[in-house]
C-alpha positions as CSV (number, residue, x, y, z in Angstrom):
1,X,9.7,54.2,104.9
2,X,7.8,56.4,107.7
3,X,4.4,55.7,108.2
4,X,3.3,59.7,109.1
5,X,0.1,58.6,111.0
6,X,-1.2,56.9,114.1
7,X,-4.0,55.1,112.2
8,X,-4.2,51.9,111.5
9,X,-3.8,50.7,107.9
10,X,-7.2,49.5,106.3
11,X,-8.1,46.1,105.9
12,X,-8.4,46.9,102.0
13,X,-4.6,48.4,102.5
14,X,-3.6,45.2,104.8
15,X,-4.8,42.6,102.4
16,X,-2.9,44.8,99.4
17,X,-0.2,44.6,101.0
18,X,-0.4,40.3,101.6
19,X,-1.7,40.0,98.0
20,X,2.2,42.0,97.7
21,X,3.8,39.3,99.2
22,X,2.1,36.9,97.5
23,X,0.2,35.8,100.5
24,X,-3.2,36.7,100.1
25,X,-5.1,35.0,97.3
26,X,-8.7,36.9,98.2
27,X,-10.8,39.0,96.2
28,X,-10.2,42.2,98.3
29,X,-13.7,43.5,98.0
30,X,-16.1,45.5,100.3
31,X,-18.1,42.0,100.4
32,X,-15.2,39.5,101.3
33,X,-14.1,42.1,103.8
34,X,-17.6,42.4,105.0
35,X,-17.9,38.7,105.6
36,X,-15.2,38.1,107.3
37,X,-15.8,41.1,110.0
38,X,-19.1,39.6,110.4
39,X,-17.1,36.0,111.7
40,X,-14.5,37.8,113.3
41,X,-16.6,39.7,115.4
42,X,-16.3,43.0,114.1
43,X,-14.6,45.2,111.3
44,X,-11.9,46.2,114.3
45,X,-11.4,42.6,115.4
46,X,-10.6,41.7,111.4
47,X,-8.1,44.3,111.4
48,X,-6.5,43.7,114.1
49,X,-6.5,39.7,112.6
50,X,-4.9,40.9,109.5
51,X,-2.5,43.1,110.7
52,X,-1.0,40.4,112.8
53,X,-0.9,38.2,109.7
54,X,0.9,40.7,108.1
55,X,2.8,41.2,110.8
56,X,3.8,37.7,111.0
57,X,4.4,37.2,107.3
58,X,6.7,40.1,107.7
59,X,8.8,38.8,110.7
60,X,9.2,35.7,108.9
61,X,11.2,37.8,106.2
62,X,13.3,39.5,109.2
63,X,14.2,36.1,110.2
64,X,15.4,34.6,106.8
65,X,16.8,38.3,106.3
66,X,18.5,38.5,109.9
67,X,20.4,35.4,109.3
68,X,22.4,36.3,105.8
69,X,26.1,36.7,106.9
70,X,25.7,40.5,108.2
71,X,28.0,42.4,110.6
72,X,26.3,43.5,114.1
73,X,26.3,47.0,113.8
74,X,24.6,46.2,110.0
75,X,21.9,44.5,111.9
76,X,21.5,47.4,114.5
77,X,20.6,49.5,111.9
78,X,18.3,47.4,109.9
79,X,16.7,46.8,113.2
80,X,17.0,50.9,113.8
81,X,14.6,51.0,110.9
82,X,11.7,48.9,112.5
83,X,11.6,51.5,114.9
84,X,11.9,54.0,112.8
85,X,9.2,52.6,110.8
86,X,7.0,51.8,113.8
87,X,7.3,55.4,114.3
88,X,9.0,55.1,118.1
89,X,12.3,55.5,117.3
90,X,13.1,59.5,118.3
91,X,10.6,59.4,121.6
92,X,11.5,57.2,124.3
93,X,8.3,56.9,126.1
94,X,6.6,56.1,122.9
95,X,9.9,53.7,122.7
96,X,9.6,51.8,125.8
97,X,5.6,51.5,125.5
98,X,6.4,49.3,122.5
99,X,9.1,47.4,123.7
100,X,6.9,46.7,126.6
101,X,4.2,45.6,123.7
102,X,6.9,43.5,122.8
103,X,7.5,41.9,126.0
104,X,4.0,41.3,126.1
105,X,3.6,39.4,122.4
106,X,6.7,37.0,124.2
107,X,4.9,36.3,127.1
108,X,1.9,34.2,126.1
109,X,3.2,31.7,123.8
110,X,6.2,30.9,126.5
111,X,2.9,30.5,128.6
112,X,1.0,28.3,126.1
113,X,4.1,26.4,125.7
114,X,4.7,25.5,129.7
115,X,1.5,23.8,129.8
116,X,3.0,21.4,127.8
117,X,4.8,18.8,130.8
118,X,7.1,17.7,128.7
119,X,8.9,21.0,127.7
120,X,10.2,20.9,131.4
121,X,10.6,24.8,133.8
122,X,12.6,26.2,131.5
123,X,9.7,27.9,129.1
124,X,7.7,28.9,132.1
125,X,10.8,30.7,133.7
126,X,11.1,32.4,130.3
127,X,7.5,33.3,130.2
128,X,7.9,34.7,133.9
129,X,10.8,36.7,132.7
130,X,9.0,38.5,129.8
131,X,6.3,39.7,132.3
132,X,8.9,40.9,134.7
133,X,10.5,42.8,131.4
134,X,7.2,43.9,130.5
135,X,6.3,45.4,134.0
136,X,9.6,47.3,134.4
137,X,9.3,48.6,131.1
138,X,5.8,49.7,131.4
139,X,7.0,51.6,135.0
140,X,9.7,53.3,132.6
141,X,7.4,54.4,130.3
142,X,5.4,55.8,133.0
143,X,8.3,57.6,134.7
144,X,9.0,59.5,131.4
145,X,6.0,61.5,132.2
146,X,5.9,62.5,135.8
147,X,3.0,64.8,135.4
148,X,0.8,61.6,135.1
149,X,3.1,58.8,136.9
150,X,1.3,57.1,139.7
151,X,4.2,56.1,142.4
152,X,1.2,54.1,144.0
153,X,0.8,52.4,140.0
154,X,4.9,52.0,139.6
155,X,5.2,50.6,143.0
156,X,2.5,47.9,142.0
157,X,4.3,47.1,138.9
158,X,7.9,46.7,140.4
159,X,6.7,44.5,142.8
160,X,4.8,42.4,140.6
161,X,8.1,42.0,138.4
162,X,9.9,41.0,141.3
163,X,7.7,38.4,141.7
164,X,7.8,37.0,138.4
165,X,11.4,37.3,138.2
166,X,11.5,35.5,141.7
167,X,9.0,33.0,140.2
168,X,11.5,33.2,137.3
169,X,14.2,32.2,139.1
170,X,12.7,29.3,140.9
171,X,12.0,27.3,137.5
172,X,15.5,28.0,136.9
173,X,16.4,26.5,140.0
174,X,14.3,23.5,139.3
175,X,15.6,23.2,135.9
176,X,19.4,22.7,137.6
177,X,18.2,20.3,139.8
178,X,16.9,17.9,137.3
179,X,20.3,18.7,135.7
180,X,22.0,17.9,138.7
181,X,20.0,14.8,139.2
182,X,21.0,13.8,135.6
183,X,24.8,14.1,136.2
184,X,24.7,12.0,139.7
185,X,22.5,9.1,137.5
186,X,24.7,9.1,134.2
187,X,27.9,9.1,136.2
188,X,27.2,6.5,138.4
């Protein structure tokens, strides 16, 4: 269940693997492929399109799958073997750079969604959050090499998730003081 390489799968390999899941109704030729690059903007750009797809298709399985009645420490270990998979599991720098990709896939659709005014603080404070998380796990990742750690670098990065985690914090406090404000109304 290992993927032995750091290259990506092809897009011939990617749209297999949909057709697999019965999500990909294509032809999978050189042509289609070609085609679609061509709109994309690129053969790396269409990869990087379908491998998301996948991605998602796949994390929408996790989530039906996640939800079936198992114990805790079951789920650990299923979710063990993502990492394992993703090949990060035995190398915590490799580790906590992909958490901190992670962190960063949250981050801009809590931001897409707190443009929305009627979601309220509460998704922007989230979406401040994930870039804190994102900041301190890139300055781990960092210090797990000191040879090429820049204090100057981690400094930058701590103090930038303090600010969004201050920012953070300040929706939060907004958030209880429209609930606040809700109490006083409905209880008077």
């Amino acid at each position: 269940m290992k993927k032995s390489d750091e290259q990506p799968s092809t897009v011939t390999q990617l749209t297999a693997a949909m057709a697999a899941l019965g999500q990909y109704t294509g032809e999978n030729s050189a042509e289609e492929h070609s085609a679609e690059a061509k709109r994309l903007g690129g053969m790396k750009v269409y990869q990087m399109f379908l491998a998301n797809a996948l991605m998602g298709l796949v994390e929408g399985d996790v989530l039906l799958a996640d939800s079936t009645g198992v114990t805790a420490e079951q789920m650990q270990a299923a979710h063990r073997q993502a990492l394992i998979a993703a090949g990060v599991a035995d190398d915590l720098g490799k580790l906590l750079h992909f958490l901190r990709w992670r962190a960063l896939r949250v981050e801009s659709p809590l931001r897409e969604i707190a443009q929305h005014t009627d979601v309220g603080p509460l998704p922007l404070a989230a979406a401040h959050v994930a870039e804190a998380l994102q900041q301190i796990l890139g300055v781990c990742a960092a210090g797990q090499n000191l040879e090429t750690a820049s204090p100057s670098a981690m400094t930058a990065n701590l103090k930038a998730a303090r600010e969004a985690l201050t920012n953070g914090l300040a929706n939060l406090d907004s958030m209880l003081e429209l609930l606040a404000q809700a109490e006083d109304f409905f209880s008077s």
